[in-house]
N, C-alpha and C positions, 0 to 999 in steps of 0.2 A: 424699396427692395429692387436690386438689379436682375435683369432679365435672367441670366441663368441660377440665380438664387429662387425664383420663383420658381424654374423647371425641375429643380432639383425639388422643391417642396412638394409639387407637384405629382414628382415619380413617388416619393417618398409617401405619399399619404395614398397615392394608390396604392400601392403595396399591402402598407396598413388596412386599408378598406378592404383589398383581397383575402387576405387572412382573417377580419372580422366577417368576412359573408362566410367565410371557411369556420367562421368558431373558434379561430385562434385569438388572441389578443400577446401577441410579442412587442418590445419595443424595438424599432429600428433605427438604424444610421445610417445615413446616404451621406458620406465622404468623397467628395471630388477634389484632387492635387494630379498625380501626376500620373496617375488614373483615377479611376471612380470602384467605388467599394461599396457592398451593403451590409451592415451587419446586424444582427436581429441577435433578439435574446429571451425565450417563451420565461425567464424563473425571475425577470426582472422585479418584480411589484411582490414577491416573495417576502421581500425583508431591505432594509437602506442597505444594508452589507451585503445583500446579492446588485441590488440596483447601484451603489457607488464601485463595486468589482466590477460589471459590465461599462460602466461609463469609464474606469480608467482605461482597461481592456480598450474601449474605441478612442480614445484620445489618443493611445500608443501609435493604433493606425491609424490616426490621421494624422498623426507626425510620421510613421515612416512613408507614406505616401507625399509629404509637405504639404499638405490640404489646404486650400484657397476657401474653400467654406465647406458648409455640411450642415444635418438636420438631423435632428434627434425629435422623434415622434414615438407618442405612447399611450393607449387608448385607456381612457380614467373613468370614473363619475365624480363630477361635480357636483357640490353643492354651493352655491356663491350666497354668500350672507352680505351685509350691509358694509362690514367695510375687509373682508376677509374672502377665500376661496378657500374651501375644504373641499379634499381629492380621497379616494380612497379607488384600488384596483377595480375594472369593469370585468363582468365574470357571466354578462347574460343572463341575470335574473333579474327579477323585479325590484325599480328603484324603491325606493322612501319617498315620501311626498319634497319637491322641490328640489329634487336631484337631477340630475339630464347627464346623458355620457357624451364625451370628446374625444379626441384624438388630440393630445394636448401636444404642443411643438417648440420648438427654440430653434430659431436660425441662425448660424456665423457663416457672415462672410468677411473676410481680412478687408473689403476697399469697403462694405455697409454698416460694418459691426453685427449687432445683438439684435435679433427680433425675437419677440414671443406670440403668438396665439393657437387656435385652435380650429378644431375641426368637429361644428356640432350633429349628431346621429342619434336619431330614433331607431325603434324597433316596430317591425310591423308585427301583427299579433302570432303568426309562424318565426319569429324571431328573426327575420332578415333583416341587417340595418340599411336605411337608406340615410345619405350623407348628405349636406348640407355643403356650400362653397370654405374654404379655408378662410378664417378671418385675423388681421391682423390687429393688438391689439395697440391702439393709438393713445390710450389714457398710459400716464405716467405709473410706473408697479414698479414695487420691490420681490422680486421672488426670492422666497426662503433657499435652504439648503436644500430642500427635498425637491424642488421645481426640475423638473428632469431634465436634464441636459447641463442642466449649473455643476456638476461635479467634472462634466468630461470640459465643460470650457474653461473651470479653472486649471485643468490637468495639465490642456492643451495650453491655454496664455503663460503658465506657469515660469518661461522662460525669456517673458514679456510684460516686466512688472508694469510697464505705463498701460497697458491694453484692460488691465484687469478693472 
């Protein structure tokens, strides 16, 4: 990952972190082209049909901005199985055994391509989270349709069949 791909992830997951000390959990988009843009959405983990309406919504502006990269970040719980990752929305209560919450992330940039990882956070027992470094991850993954950010980067490559 190139330098301003990093800083961009960077801004972007603090943000996210600000709003989870806040007790939000919104997903966001840090889009940089020809400006830079944030755009957040608290009803995303609602439903796929709220969550894939936000992600075309930021693809739109990251094409009228002509976006060079961007980050779509979204705080989950995980649950990682043996050869699987089960997510379901982070809401501040008490996990199930073998759960842990993220800030899950997908990065484009047009000169690096596709990253994915995440951002792991506990709670202290007043419910403050403290976060952990951003990790990226290096083993080979397919993420599904619901992986957050895959609907806005098909949206977006959309008029770029070799990219996809």
């Amino acid at each position: 990952m190139n330098d301003d791909i990093v800083t961009l992830l960077f801004d972007a997951v603090q943000r996210v972190e600000k709003s989870l000390a806040a007790r939000d959990a919104p997903a966001l988009v840090a889009v940089q082209g020809q400006r830079t843009l944030f755009l957040s959405d608290y009803d995303y983990l609602q439903s796929v049909a709220t969550a894939q309406a936000f992600e075309r919504r930021a693809a739109e502006q990251a094409l009228r901005v002509t976006a060079v990269r961007w980050i779509f970040a979204v705080p989950q719980v995980w649950k990682i199985g043996d050869r699987d990752v089960a997510v379901r929305a982070a809401h501040g209560g008490p996990l199930e055994p073998g759960e842990e919450e993220a800030i899950t992330w997908m990065a484009y940039d047009e000169e690096d391509g596709v990253d994915y990882g995440r951002v792991p956070f506990a709670r202290r027992l007043n419910g403050e989270p403290v976060f952990d470094e951003p990790q990226v991850f290096t083993v080979p993954l397919t993420p599904g349709d619901l992986m957050p950010g895959t609907t806005m980067l098909r949206y977006f490559l959309s008029d770029r069949p070799g990219l996809l």
